[in-house]
N, C-alpha and C positions, 0 to 999 in steps of 0.2 A: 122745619125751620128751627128745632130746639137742637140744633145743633152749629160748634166752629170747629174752625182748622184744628189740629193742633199748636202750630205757629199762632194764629192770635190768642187762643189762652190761655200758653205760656207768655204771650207778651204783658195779656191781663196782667198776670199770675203776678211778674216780676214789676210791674206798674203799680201794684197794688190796693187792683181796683174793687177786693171784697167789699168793703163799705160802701162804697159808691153802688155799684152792684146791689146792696143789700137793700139800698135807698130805693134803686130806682124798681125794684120788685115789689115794693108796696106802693109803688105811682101808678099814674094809668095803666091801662089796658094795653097799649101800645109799646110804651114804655116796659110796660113789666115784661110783657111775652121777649123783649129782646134781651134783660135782664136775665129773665130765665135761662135763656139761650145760651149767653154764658156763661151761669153757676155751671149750667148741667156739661158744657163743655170744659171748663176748667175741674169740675168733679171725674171727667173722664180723663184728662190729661196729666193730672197733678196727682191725680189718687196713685200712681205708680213710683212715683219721687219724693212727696212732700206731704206726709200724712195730716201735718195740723192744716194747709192752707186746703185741702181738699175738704178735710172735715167741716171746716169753716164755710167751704163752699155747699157741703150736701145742708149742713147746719142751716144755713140759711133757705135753701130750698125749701127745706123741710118745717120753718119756720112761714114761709109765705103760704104752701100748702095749708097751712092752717091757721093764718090770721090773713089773709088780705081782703080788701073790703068787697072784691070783685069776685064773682063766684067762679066765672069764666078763668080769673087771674088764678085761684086758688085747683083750681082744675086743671090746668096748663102745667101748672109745679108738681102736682101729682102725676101727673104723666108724666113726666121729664125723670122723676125720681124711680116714678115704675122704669122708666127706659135706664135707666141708672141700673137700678137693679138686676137689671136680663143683660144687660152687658159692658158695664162699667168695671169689669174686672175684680178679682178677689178682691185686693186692698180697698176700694168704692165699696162693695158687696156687705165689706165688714165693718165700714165704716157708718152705713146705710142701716145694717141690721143692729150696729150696738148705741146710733140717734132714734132710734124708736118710732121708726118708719111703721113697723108693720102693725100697729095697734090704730096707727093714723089710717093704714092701705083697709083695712076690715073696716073700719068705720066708713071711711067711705063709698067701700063696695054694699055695704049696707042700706048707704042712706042715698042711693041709685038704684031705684027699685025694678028698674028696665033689664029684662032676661036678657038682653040683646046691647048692652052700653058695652062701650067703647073702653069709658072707664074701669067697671067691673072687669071685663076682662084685663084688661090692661093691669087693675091690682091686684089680681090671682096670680097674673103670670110672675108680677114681683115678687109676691110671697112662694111661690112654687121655686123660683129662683133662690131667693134668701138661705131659704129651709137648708140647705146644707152647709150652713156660716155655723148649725150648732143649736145646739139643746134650748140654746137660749131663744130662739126663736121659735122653736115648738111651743117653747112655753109662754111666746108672747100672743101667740096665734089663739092655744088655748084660751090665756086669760081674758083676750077678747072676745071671745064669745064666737072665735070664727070657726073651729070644727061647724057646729049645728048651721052656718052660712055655707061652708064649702059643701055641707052633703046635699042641701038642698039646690044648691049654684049645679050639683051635679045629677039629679034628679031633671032639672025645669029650668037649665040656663040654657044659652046659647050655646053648639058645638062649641068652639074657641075657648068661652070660659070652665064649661064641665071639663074639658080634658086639662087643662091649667088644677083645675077644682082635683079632680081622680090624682092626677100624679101628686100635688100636694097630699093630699090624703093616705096617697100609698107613702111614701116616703115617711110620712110620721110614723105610719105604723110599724114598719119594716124598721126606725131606728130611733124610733120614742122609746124604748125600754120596755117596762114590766106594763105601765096600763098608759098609754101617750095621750088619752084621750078623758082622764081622771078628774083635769078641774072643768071640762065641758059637763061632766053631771052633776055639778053641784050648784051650776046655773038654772 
C-alpha cells in the first residue's frame, strides 16, 4: 500500500500537497501510513523531473522516520525510504543518500534485535543499494558504527539480510580505497 500511480503524484506534486502531506504524516496511524504513501510515491515520480519537490518529499519521510510519535508510524516511513532506495532511481538514490538516511537505516537496523525483522533486512538492502551513490556513503556507514553490524548481520542474521549484509561488505571493500573500514577501528 506505500505505493501511487504515477498520475496521482504528479497531481499531488502540481497541487502542492508537501505540506499537507508533511502534516498529515505525523497524525494518526491511519492517516500517516496514507501520507506515507504518497511522499514515497511522489519521491518515485518527481525524483526524475523536479529535484527540490522530491527532495522535499524524501525530506520529509525521512523526517517522520524519525520523529513521529507512533513507532509503527516511524516504521512504515523507514520502509518506504528502504523501498525508495532499492528502487526509486538514481536521482531518489542520491537524493536519499546525501538526506542522511543511512546513519538513520544502521540505527535502526540496530535497535531491532530480531535475526529475522523485516525491518533489518529491509535496511541493509537500502544501504547495499545506496553504497554506490559514493564515498560518501561508505563513510556514513562507517561512521555509524555499521561495518561491525553488517559482519555480524552476516554471521547470525537471516538469509535475506546476511546476503544484503556480504554484498554491502564486498562492495566497500572492492571500492573503499587504501583501508574502507579504518574509522570502524577506532570505535
Amino acid at each position: 500500500a506505500l505505493d501511487a500511480s504515477a498520475d496521482d503524484a504528479k497531481a499531488m506534486d502540481r497541487a502542492g500537497a508537501l505540506p499537507l502531506l508533511d502534516r498529515l504524516a505525523n497524525g494518526a496511524s491511519g492517516q500517516a501510513a496514507l501520507a506515507i504513501s504518497a511522499l514515497c510515491a511522489l519521491s518515485k515520480t518527481i525524483g526524475q523531473s523536479s529535484g527540490g519537490q522530491a527532495t522535499a518529499a524524501t525530506e520529509t519521510l525521512l523526517r517522520v522516520a524519525q520523529r513521529a510519535s507512533s513507532q509503527s508510524v516511524r516504521q512504515e516511513a523507514l520502509i518506504a525510504l528502504c523501498g525508495l532506495a532499492a528502487d526509486g532511481g538514481d536521482e531518489v538514490q542520491a537524493q536519499l543518500a546525501a538526506s542522511g538516511l543511512v546513519p538513520v537505516l544502521i540505527a535502526a537496523a540496530r535497535q531491532d534485535p530480531s535475526a529475522a525483522s523485516p525491518m533489518r533486512e529491509a535496511a541493509f538492502h537500502a544501504v547495499h543499494q545506496l553504497l554506490p551513490i559514493g564515498d560518501n556513503v561508505m563513510a556514513a556507514v562507517s561512521e555509524a558504527g555499521g561495518v561491525p553490524l553488517l559482519l555480524d548481520t552476516v554471521k547470525e542474521g537471516d538469509e535475506g539480510a546476511a546476503e544484503h549484509c556480504a554484498a554491502a561488505l564486498a562492495h566497500m571493500a572492492v571500492h573503499g580505497g587504501d583501508d574502507p573500514f579504518a574509522n570502524d577501528r577506532t570505535q
